[in-house]
N, C-alpha and C positions, 0 to 999 in steps of 0.2 A: 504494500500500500504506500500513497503518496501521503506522509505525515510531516508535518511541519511543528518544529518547536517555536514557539515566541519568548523569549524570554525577559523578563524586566529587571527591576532594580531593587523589590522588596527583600527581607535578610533572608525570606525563605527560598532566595532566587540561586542561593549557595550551595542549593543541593545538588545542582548541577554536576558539581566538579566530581562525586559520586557516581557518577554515571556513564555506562561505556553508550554514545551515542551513536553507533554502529546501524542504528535500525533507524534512525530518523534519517529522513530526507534530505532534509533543508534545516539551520538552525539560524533563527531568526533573534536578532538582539539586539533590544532597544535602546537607546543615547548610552549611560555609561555599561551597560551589564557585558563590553565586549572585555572587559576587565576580567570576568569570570572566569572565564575559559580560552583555550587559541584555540580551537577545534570549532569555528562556527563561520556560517557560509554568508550572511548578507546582515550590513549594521546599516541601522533605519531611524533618522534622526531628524528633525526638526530645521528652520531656516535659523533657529535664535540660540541654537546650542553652541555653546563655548567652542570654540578651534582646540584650545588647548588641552581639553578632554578626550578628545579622538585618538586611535592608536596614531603611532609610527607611518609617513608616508611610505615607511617599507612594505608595512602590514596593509595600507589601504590599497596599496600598489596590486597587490594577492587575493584579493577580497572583493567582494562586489558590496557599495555602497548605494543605499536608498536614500535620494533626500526628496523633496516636494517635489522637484521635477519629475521623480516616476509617479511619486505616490499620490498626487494630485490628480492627475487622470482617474486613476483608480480609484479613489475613493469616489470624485466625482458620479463616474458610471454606478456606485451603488447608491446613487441618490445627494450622497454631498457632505460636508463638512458638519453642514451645522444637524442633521439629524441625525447623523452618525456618533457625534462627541467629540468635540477636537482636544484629545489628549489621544497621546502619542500608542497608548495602549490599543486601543478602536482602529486607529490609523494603521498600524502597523497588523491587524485582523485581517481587516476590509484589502489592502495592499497583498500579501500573502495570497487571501483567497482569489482574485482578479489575476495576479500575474503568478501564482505559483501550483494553482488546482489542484490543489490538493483532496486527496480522503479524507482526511484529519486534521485540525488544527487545533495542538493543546498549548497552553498556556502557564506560563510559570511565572509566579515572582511579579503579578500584576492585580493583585487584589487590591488594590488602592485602599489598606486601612491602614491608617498613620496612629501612633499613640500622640494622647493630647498631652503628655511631658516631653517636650523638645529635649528634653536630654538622654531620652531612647532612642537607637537609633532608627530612623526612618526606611533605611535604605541598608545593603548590605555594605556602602562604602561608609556610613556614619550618619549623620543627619541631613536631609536634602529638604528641598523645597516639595511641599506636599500636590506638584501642580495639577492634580484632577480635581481637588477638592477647590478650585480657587473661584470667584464669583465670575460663573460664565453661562450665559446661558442655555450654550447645550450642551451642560452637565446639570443641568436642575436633578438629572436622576441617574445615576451612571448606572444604577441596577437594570435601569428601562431600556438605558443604549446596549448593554449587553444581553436582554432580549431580542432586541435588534438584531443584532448582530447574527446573533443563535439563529434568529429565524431566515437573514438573508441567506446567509450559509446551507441551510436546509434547501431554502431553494436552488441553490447553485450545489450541490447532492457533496455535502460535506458536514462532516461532523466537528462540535466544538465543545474539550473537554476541558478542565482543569487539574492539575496536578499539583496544589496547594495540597499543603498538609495543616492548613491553618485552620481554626474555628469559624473564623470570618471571612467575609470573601464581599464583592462590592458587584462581583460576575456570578449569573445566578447561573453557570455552563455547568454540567455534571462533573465531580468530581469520580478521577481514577487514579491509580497508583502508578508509578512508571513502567513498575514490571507489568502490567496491566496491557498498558499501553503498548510497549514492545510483545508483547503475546499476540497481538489482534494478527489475523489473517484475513480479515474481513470486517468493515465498520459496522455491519448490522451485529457485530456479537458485543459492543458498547448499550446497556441499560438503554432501554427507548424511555424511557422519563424525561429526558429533552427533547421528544418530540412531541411531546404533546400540546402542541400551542393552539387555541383556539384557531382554526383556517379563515373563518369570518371575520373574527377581532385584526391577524394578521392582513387583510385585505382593508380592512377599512382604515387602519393605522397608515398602510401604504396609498391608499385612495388620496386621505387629506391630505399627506407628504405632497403627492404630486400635486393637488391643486393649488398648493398653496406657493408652491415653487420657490420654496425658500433655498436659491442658490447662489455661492460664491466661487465662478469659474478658477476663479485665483486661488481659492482654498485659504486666503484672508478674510477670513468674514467676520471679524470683527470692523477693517474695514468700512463696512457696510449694515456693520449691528443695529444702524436703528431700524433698518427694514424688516426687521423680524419682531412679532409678537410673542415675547416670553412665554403670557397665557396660553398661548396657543400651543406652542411647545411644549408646556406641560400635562396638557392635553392630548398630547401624542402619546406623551411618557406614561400617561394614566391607560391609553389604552394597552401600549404593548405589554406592559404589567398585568391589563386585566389580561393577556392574552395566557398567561401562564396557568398551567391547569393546576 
């Protein structure tokens, strides 16, 4: 099978280096998580990420790098920035699933739950900036956008797991173990409890997306933020939630 790792930045993202990734595809690793491991095939980062953070023009020279110039089309074609979530976790899904077609796309180290004492660390490198939770407003619900997400996926006939070992999770994707994960021979032997999304609720969620065309070709949309209605957006977020069986 075609599986894709995404990997991010949370501590639980360290379990990585445990692991013979032999059976994965593609290893996907977002702004600093290339820090984690040398063994990973495409780093996918932002236009405002520090220079200084990135490996070695050795290592980028060896590597295939994603910045907005790919990932910008592709997110677009699933409908676009602002109802996707513009944090880098969503981006870095929606990107993968378009240009990598994958069977599987599991998720590591991207449960966006920060402790409220900044002096735990946030991140596996120490304390960082909490940017999913920051005031935007297509993150009113990042539980809604990873409904989204889940359901786009399904239609484009791909499954999305997580492989947190946390309590908490901010991605409502079914949790699996890695050995789990490496076992499949086939994605229909992953628990169908993610697919149970209302069909109806999933149509109607995407009905008002389209009409109401809330899009940023440039994939800046803040830009252009007053042309979107928050309530309305939230309203979106309220259905794909109600989509969840």
């Amino acid at each position: 099978m075609n599986i894709v790792l995404i990997v991010g930045s949370a501590p639980d993202a360290i379990r990585i280096q445990d692991w013979d990734l032999s059976g994965i595809t593609s290893c996907v690793v977002i702004n600093n998580a290339w820090q984690l491991i040398e063994h990973w095939d495409y780093l996918i980062y932002p236009e405002d990420f520090p220079v200084d953070r990135l490996p070695s023009s050795a290592v980028l020279a060896q590597k295939n790098v994603i910045t907005a110039k790919e990932f910008v089309p592709e997110q677009n074609h699933f409908g676009g920035f602002v109802y996707a979530g513009g944090t880098m976790a969503f981006t870095a899904g929606y990107w993968a699933l378009g240009a990598l077609k994958p069977d599987v796309i599991a998720y590591l180290g991207c449960d966006m739950v920060y402790s409220q004492a900044t002096v735990n660390p946030t991140h596996f490198y120490g304390v960082g900036t909490p940017d999913p939770l920051r005031a935007d407003i297509t993150l009113q619900s990042l539980e809604a956008k990873s409904v989204r997400f889940m359901a786009i996926a399904q239609m484009n006939h791909c499954r999305v797991v997580n492989l947190s070992e946390l309590p908490e999770s901010r991605l409502l994707f079914q949790k699996v173990s890695f050995s789990k994960l490496m076992s499949l021979t086939e994605k229909r032997q992953l628990d169908d409890s993610d697919l149970n999304l209302d069909a109806n609720i999933v149509s109607k969620a995407l009905g008002i997306e389209e009409k109401l065309s809330y899009m940023a070709p440039s994939g800046r949309y803040w830009e252009v933020i007053d042309h979107f209605d928050p309530m309305k957006l939230s309203e979106i977020d309220s259905l794909w939630l109600s989509s969840v069986a």
